[in-house]
TORZALO-994031 format. One record per atom (N, C-alpha, C, CB): z, y, x. Coordinates in steps of 0.2 Angstrom, whole numbers, plus 5000, padded with zeros to 4 digits. Each point is the difference from the previous one (the first is absolute). Glycine has a CB too. Layout:
BEGIN
ZYX/...
This chain:
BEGIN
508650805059/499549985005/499450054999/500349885000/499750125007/499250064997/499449985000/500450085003/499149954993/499249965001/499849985006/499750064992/499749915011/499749995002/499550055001/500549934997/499450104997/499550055000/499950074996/499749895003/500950134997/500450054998/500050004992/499850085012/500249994984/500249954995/499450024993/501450005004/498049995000/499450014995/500149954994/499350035010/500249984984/500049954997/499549955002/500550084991/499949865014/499649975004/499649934996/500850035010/499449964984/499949954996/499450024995/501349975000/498550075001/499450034996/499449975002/500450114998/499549895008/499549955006/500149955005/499550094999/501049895001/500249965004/499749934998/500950075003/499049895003/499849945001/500649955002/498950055002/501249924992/500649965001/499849925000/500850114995/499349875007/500149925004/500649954996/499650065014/500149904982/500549944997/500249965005/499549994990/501049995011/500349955005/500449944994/500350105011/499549834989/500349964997/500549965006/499050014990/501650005009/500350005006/499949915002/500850124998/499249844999/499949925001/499649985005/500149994990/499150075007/499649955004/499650085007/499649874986/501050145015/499450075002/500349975009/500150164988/500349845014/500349975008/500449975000/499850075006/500549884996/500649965002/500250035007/499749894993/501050115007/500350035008/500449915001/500350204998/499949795001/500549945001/499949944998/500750074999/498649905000/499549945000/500349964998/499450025007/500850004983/500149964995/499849994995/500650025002/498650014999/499249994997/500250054992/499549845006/501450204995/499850054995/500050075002/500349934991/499250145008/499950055002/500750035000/498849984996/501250065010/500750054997/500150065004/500849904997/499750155001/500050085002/499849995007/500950054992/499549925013/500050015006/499249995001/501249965003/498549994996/499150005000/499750064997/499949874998/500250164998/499950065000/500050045004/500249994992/500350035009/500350045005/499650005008/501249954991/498749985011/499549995004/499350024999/500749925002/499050084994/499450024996/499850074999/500249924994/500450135008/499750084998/499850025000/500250025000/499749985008/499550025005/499249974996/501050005013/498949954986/499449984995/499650044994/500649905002/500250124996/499950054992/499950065004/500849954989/499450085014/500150085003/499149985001/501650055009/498449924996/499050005001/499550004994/500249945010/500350014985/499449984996/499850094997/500549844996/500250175002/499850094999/500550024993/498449995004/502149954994/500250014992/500450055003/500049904992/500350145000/500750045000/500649984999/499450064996/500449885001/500949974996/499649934999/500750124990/500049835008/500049935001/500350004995/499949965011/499850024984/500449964994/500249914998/499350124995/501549885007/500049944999/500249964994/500050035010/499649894985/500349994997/500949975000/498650004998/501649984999/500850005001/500249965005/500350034988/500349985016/500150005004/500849994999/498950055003/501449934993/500750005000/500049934996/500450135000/500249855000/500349925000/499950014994/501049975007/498649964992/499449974995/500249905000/498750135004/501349854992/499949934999/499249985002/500950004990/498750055010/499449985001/499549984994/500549975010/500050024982/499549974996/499250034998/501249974996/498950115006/499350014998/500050075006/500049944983/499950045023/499950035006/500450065005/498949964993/501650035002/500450075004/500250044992/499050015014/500449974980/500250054995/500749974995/498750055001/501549915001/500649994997/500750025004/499249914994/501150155005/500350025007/500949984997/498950115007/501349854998/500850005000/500450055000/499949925005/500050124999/500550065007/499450035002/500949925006/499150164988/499650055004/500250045007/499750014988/500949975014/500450025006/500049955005/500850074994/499049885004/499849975005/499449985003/500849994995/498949985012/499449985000/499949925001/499750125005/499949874991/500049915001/499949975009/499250004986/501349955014/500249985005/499349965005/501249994993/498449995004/499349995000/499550045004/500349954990/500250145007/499450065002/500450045008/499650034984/501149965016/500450025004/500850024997/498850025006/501350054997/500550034996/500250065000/500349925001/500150124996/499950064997/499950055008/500749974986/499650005017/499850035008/499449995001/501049985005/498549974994/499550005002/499550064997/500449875003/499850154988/499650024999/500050075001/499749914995/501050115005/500250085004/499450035005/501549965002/498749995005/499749995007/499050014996/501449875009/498450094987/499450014999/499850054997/500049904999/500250124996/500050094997/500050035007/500750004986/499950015016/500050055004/499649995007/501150024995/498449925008/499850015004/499150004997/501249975008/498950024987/499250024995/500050085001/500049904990/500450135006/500250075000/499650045008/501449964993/499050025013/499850025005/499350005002/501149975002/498749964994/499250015002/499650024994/500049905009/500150144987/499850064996/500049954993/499150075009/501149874989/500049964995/500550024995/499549915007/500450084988/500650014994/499949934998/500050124995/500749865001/500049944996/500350004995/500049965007/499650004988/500050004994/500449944998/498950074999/501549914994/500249955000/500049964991/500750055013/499349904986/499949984995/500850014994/499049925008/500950094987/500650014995/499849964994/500350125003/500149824994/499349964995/500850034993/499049835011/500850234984/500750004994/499849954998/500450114996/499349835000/499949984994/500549965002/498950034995/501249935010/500349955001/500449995006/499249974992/501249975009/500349995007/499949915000/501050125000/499349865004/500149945001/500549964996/499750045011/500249924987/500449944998/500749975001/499150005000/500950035008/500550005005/500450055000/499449935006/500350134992/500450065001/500750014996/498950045002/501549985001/500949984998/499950044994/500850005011/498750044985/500050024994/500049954995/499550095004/500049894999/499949954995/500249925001/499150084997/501249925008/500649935002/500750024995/499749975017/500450074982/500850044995/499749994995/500750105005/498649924992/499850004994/500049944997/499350085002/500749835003/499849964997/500949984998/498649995007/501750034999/500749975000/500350044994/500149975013/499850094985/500450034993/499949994996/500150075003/499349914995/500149954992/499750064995/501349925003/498550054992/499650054994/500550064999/499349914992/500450155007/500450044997/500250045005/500249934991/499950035014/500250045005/500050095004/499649885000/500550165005/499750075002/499449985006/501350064998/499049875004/499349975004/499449994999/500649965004/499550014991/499349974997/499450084995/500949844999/499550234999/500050035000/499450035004/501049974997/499250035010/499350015003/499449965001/500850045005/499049924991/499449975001/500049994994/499849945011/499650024987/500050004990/499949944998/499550104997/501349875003/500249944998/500050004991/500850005012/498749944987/500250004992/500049944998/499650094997/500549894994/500249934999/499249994999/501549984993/498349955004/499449974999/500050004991/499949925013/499250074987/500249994996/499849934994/500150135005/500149884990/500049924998/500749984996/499349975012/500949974986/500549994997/500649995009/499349934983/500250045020/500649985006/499950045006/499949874996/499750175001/500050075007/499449955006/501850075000/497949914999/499749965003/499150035002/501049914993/498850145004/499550024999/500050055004/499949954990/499850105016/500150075004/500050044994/499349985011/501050084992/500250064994/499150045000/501750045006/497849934998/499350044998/499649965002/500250115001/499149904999/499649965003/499550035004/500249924991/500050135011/500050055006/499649945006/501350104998/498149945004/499649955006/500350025006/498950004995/501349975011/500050025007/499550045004/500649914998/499550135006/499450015004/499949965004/500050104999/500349835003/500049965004/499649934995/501250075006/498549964988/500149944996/500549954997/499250035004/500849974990/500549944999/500550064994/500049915015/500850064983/500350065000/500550025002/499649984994/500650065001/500550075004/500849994999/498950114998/501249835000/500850004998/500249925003/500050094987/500649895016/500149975002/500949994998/498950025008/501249914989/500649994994/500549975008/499449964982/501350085017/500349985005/500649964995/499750105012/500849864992/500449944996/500450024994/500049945011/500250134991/500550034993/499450004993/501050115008/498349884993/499749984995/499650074999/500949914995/499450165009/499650074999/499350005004/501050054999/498749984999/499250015005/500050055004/499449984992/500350035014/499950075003/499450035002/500949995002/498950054998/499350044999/499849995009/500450114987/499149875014/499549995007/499350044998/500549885004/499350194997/499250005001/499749955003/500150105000/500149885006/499649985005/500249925000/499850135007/500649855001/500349944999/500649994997/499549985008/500849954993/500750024996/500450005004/499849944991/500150055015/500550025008/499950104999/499449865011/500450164984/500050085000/500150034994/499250015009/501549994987/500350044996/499850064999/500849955002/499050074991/499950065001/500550054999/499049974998/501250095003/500750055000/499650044993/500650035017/500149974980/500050044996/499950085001/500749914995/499250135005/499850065002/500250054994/499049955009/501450034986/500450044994/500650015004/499549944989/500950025017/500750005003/499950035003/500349925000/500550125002/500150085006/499849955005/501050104996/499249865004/500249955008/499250015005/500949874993/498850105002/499349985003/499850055002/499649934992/500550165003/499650055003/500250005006/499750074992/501049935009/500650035004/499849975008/501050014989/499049935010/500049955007/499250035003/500749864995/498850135001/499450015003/499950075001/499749914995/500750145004/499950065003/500650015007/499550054987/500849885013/500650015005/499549975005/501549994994/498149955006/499649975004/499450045004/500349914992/499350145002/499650045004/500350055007/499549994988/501350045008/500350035007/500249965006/500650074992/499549855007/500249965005/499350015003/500949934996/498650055004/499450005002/499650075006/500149914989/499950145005/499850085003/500650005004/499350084990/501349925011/500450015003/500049985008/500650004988/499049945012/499849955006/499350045004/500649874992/499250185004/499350025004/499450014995/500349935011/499850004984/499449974996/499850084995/500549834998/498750165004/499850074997/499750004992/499650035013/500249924985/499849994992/500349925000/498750084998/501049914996/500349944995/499249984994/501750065001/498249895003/499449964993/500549984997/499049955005/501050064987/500349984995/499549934996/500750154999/499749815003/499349924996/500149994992/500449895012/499250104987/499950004990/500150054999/500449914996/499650155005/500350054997/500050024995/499950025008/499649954987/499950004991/500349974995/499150005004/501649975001/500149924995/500850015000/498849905005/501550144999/500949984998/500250034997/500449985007/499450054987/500350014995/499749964992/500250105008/500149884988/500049974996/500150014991/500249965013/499750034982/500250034992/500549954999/498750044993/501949995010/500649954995/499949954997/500650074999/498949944995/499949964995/499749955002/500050074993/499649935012/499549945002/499549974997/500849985004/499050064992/499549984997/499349975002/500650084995/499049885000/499449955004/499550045002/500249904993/499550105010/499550045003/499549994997/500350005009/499450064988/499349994995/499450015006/500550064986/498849915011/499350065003/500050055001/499649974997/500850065000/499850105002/500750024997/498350034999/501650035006/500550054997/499950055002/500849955000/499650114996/499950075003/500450035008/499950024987/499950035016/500150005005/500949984999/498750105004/501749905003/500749985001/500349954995/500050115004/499449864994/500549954993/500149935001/499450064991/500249925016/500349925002/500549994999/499449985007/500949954993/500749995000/500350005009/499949924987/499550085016/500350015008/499550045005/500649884999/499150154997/499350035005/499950064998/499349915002/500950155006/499850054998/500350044995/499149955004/501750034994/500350034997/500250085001/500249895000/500050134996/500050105002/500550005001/499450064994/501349895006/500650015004/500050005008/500449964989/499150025014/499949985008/500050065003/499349904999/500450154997/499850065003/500650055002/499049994992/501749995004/500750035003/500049985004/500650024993/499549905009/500349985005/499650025008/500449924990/499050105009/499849995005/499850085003/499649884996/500950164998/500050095001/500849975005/499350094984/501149885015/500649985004/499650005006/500849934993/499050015007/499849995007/499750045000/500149915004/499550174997/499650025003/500650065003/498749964992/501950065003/500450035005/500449985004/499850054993/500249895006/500449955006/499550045005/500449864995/499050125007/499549985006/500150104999/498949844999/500950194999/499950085001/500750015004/499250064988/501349905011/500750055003/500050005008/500949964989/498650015015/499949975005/499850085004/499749864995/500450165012/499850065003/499249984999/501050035009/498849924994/499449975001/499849964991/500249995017/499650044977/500049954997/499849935001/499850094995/500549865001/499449955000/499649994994/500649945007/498950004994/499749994997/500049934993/499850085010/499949954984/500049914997/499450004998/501249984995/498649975007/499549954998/499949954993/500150015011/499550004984/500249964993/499349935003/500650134986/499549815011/499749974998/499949994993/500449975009/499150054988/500050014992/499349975000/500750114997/499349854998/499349965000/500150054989/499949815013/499550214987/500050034995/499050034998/501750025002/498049964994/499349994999/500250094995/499449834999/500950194998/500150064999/500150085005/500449904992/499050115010/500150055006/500550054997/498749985005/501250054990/500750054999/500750004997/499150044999/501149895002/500549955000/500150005006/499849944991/500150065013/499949985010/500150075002/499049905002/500750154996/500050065004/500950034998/498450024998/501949944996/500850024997/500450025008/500049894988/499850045013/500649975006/499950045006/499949884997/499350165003/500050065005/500150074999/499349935004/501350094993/500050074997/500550015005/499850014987/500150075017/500450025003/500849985002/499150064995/501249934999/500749985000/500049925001/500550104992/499249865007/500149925002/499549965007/500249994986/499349985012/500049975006/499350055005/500649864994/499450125011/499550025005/499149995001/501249985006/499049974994/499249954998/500349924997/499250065014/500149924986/499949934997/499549954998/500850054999/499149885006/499649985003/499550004992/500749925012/498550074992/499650014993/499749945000/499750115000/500649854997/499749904999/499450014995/501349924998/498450154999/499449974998/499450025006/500350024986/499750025020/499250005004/500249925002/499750155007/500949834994/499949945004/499949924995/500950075010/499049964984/499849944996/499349994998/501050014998/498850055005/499250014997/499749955005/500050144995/499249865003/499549955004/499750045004/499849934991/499950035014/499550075003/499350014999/500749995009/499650074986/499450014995/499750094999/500649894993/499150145010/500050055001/500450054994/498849965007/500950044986/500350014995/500850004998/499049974999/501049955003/500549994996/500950055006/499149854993/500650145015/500450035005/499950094999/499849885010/499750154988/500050084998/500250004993/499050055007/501349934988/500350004996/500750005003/499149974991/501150005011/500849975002/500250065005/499849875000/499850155001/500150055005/500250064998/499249955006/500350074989/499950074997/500650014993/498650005004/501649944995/500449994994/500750015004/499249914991/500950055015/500750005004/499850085004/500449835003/499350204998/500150085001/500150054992/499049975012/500750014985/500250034994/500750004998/498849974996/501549945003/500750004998/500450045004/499949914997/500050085007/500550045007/500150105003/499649865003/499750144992/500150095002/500350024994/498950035007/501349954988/500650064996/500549995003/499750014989/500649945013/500649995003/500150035007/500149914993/499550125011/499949995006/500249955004/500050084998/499849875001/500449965002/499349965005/501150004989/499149995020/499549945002/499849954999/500150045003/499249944995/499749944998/500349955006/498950064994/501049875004/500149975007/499649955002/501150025000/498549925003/499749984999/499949955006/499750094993/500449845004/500149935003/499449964998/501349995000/498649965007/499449944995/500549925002/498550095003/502049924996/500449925001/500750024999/499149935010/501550034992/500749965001/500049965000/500350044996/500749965003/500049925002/500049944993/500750065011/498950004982/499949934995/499350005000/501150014992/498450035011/499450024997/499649965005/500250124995/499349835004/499549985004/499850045005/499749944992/500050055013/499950045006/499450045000/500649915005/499050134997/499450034997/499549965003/500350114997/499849865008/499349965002/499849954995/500250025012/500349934986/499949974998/499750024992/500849945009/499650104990/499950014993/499450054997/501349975001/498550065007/499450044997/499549945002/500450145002/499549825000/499449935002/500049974996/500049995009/500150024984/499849934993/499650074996/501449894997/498550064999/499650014993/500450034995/499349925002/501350084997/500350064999/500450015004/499750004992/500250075010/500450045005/500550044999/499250005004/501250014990/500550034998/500749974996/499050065002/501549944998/500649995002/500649994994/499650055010/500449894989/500349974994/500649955000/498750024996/502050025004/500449914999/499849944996/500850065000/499049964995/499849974993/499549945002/500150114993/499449925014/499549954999/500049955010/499050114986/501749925017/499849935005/500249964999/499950045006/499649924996/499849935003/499949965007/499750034990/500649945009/499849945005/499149985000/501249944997/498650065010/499349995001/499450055000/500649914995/499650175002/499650044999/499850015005/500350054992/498849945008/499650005005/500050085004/499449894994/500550115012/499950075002/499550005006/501450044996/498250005005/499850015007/500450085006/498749934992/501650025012/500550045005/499450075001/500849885009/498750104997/499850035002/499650064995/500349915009/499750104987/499750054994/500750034998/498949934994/501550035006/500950054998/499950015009/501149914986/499050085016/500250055005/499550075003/500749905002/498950114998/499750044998/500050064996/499649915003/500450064990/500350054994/500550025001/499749964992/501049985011/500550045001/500050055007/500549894995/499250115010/500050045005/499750064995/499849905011/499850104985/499650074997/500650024997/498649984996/501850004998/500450004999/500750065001/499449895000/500650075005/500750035006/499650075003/500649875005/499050154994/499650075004/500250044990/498649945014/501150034982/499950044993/500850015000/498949944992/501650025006/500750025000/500450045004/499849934996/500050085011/500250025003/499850075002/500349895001/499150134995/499850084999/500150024995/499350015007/500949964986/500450044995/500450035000/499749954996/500450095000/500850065000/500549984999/499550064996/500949935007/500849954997/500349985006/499649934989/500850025009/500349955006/499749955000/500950035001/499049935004/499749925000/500649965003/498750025002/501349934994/500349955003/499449945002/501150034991/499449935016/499649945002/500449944999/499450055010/500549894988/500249965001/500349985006/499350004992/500949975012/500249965005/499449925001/501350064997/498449975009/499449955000/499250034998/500949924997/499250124997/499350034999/499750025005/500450034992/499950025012/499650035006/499949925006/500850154998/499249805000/499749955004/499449954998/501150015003/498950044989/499449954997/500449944997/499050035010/501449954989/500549934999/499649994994/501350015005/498549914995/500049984990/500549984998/499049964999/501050034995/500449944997/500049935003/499750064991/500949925008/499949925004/500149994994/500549975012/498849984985/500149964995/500049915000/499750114996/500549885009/500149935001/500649985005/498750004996/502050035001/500749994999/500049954998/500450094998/499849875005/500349904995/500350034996/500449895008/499850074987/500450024995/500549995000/499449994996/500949955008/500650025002/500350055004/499949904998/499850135003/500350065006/500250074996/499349965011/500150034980/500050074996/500950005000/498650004992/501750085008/500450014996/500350074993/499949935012/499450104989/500050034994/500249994994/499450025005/501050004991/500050004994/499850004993/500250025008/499150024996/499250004995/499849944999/499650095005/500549855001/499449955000/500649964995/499149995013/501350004989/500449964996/500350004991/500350005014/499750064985/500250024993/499250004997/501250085002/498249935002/499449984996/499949944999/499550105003/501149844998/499949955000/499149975006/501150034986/499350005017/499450005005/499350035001/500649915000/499250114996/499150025002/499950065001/499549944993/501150105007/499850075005/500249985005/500050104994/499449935013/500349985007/500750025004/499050015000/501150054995/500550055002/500050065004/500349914999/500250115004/500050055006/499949995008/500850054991/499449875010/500150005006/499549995006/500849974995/498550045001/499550005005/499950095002/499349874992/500750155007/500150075002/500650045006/499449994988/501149945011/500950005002/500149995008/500349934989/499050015016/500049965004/500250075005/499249884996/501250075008/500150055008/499550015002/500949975004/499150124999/499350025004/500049965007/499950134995/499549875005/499849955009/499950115005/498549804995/501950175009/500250065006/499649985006/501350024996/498749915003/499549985007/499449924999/501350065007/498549964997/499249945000/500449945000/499050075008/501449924994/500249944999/500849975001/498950015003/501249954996/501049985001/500149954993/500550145008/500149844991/500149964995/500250034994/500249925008/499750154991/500150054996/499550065002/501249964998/498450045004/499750055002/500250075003/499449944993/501150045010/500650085001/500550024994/499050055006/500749924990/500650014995/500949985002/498949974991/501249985013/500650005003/499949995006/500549974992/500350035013/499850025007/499649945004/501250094999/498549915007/499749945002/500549965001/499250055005/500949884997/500449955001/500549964993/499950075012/499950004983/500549974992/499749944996/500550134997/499849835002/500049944997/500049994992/500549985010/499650094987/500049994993/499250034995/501550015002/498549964993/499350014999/500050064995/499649885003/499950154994/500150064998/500250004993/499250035009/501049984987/500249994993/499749984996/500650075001/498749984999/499349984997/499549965006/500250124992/499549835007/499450005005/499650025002/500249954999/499550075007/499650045002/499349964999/500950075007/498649964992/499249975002/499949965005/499750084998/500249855004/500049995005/499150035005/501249894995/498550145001/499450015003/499850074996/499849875003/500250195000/499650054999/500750055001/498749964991/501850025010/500550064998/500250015008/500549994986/499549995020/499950015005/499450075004/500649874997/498850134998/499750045003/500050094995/499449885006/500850094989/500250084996/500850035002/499349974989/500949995016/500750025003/500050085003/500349875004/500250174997/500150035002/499650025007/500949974992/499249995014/499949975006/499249985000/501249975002/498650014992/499349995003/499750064994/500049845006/500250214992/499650084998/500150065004/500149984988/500550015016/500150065003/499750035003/500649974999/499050005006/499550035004/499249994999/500949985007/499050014988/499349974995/499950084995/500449834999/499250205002/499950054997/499549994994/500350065011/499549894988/499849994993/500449974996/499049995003/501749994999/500449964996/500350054992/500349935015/499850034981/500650044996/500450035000/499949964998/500550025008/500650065003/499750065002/500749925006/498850064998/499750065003/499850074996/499749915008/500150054985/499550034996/500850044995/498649905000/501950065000/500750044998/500250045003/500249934997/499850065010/500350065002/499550065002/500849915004/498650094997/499850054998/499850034997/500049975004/500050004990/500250034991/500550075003/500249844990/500450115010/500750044999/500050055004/500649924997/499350065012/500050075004/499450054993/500049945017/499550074985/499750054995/500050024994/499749985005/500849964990/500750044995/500250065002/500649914999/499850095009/500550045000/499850065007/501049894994/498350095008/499750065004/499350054996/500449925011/499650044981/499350044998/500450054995/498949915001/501150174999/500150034995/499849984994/500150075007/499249914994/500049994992/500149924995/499250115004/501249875001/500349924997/500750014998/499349925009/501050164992/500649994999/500050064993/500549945014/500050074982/500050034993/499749984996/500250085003/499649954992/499949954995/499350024995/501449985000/498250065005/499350034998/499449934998/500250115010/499649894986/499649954999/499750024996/500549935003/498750064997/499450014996/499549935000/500150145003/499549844991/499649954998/499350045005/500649944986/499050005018/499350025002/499449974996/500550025010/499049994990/499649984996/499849945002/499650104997/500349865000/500049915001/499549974996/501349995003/498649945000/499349964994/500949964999/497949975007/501849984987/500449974996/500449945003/499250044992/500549955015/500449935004/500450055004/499149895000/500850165001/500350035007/500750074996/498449985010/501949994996/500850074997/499950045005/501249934996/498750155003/499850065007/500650044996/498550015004/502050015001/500450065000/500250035005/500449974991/499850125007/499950055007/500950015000/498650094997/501749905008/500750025002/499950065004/500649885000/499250194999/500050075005/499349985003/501450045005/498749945003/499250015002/499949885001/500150195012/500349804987/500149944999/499549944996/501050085003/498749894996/499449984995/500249915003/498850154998/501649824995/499849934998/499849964998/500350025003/499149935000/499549984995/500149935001/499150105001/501049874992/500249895000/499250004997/501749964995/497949985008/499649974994/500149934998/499250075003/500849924993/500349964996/499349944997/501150114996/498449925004/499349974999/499949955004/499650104998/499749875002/499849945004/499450045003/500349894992/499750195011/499550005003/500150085005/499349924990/500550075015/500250075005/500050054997/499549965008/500750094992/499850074999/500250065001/499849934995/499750125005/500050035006/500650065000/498649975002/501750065003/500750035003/499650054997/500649965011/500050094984/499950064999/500050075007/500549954988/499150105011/500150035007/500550015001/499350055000/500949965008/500750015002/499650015007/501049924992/499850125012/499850005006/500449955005/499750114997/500649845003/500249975002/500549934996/499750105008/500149854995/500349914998/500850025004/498549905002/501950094995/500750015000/500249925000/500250134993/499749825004/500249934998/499749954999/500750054998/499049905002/499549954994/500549925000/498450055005/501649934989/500449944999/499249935004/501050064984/498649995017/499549955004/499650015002/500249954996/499050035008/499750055005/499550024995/500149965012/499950094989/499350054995/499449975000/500350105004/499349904992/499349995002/499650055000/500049914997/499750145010/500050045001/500250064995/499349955007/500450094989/500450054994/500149974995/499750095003/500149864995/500549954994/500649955000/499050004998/501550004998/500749975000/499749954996/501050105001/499249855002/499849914998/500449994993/500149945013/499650014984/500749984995/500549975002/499349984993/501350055001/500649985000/500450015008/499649924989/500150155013/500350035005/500150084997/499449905010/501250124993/500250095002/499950045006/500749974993/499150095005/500150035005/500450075001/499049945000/501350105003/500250085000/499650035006/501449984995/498250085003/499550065001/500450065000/499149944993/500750105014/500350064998/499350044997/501049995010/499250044984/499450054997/499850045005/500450004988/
């Protein structure tokens, strides 16, 4: 297949767009999101202004924990469509300049996956069980887990099946983890990546990418260790595997690309994974965890430019997903930066201050050097819905924290497409089923699609004119960047003739010279920029 957009290294700056396929359109008004509603939607993305559409998974799943527990990487969940549907989507994204990205989760699979359906049926000792890391317990009666390893899901990480063995779950226990010592494992997952590039798909987000490899031994996890010494993080055997896949993806006329997911607080531990011979880029969870704090955002900044120029490798730069609070919401509390550890139920917020920040926000990230990712919804302003009945939660999160984290699924809800209907455009008019998640019944009708479109102070509007001037201002594209002189609440940097200025303060302050206002997250006060608004200046 050939690019889109011939065969630059398009991924260095591109603005790529998350699609969570559930809640992004319904086409067939079963209140769950799927390819064909996408598919319908392009024309939305082509305008909005992305390059590529990254979606989370998308192939036959049980659903226990959103899509990331996958059955059948050849297959697409029946829910989402079918492997024709998502041919037909690549290739008519393609046509309207879009690439697509697609999810790959190694650490684990599904519960259901015939790997591990033969694992259960072959019995200890087995070649099946081989591939995942089956062990006895311990105790006089095997009764005890083989570690006391935490979940990231909370709770633990081994689940005893009836032969009396345990098996290893990072996350839920619906998601085995794969042994990654086995040829099988490397083998399939580099036969998966060819199924996929083979179909059009131009890169590959690789999920956890820190974590599928494992110390045979299984040792308890102390406080600290030296660099590569966890028993499951950030191992130095990862770094082969993902030198594979990188000649997998190079053998392509048109390379593709891979995307790591690496949550790692060690910047030159992170930078590994971007050496020439492995991966491409990879999302930076620390700018998006920070507060909005003038300091604390130019450190994150300058540290995720630093990590990333010995490697050459592009920085990339997100302020949400689909596990991360939303930024309105989360930049409108008392604290404004971004923690699993610490949500709750109830945290007060004020909207209209998070949206605002967030609107400044979305202008700072989107004139740094790199790629940006959007959320799905971001560009609508969307909050969090935090007041999901409980019965409707289905996350993971809320339920293994034995309830008091909210979870993920307030960030999940189907976007509203239109001002009004019994889904807000989320499915087609006349359909009778309700949306998987519930919607707002009050405010999410006017951050719809349909009611910003023609509203030039809206969010969208302010997104899409971000991005057109991405990709028409020379100096927004490469990777030139210089600090400007700034007071201590305000962030000022120069991209060529380009100059953007965030204040972060509680008080106006005045525009450095320039000869022209290019963008404002809000109206000027004559030549002072308000608080907790941005602007881009041509010098």
């Amino acid at each position: 297949m050939g690019s889109p957009a011939g065969h630059r290294q398009w991924w260095r700056d591109a603005v790529i767009y998350q699609i969570y396929p559930r809640s992004f359109a319904d086409s067939d008004g079963n209140g769950t999101g799927d390819l064909n509603g996408v598919r319908g939607r392009l024309a939305y993305l082509r305008d909005l202004g992305v390059d590529a559409i990254w979606f989370t998974p998308w192939y036959a799943s049980p659903l226990a924990d959103g899509g990331y527990d996958v059955a059948d990487y050849r297959a697409i969940d029946p829910a989402f469509g079918t492997l024709a549907d998502a041919e037909a989507l690549i290739a008519e994204a393609a046509g309207m300049g879009i690439r697509t990205i697609v999810d790959v989760v190694p650490n684990h699979v599904s519960s259901e996956h015939e790997w591990f359906k033969a694992a259960l049926a072959a019995g200890p000792g087995s070649p099946e069980r081989e591939r995942f890391w089956f062990r006895e317990g311990r105790g006089a009666d095997g009764g005890l887990p083989p570690t006391d390893w935490v979940s990231s899901f909370a709770g633990g990480t081994w689940t005893r099946v009836p032969d009396g063995q345990w098996y290893l779950h990072l996350f839920a226990p619906e998601q085995p983890d794969l042994n990654w010592n086995h040829p099988d494992v490397r083998r399939e997952h580099e036969d998966v990546l060819r199924f996929w590039f083979d179909r059009g798909v131009a890169g590959i987000r690789v999920d956890s990418a820190s974590m599928p490899v494992k110390d045979p031994a299984l040792p308890e996890v102390r406080q600290t260790y030296e660099p590569g010494g966890h028993p499951f993080i950030d191992r130095d055997e990862l770094h082969d595997i993902y030198r594979g896949w990188r000649a997998v993806a190079d053998s392509y006329d048109e390379p593709r690309v891979l995307v790591g997911e690496i949550w790692l607080d060690d910047q030159q531990r992170f930078a590994r994974y971007l050496r020439p011979d492995e991966m491409h880029s990879a999302f930076n969870f620390d700018f998006m965890g920070r507060p909005w704090e003038a300091k604390q955002l130019r450190e994150s900044i300058q540290s995720t430019l630093d990590a990333h120029a010995p490697v050459g490798a592009p920085p990339t730069w997100v302020l949400s997903n689909h596990d991360v609070t939303r930024p309105v919401t989360r930049y409108g509390r008392e604290d404004s930066s971004f923690s699993f550890a610490t949500k709750r139920f109830g945290t007060p917020t004020d909207l209209e201050l998070g949206e605002r920040r967030a609107r400044a926000a979305a202008l700072l990230t989107a004139a740094l050097p790199g790629a940006l990712y959007v959320y799905q919804g971001d560009e609508l302003g969307l909050p969090e819905v935090e007041d999901l009945p409980l019965e409707a939660l289905q996350d993971p999160m809320h339920f293994r924290s034995g309830g008091t984290d909210p979870g993920r699924d307030g960030c999940r809800v189907p976007l509203p497409w239109t001002r009004s209907g019994h889904s807000f455009g989320f499915s087609p008019d006349g359909s009778g089923a309700p949306a998987w998640l519930p919607q707002p019944a009050f405010g999410w009708g006017e951050r719809s699609v349909e009611a910003q479109d023609r509203d030039p102070r809206s969010t969208l509007a302010l997104y899409r004119a971000a991005l057109a001037l991405r990709r028409s201002e020379p100096g927004l594209r490469g990777e030139r960047f210089s600090w400007s002189d700034s007071t201590e609440d305000v962030l000022a940097f120069t991209r060529d003739d380009v100059v953007c200025v965030v204040n972060l303060g509680t008080a106006p302050v005045p525009l450095p010279d320039h000869h022209e206002v290019l963008l404002t997250s809000v109206d000027l006060d004559g030549d002072h920029l308000p608080a907790d608004a941005a602007a881009w200046l041509r010098a």
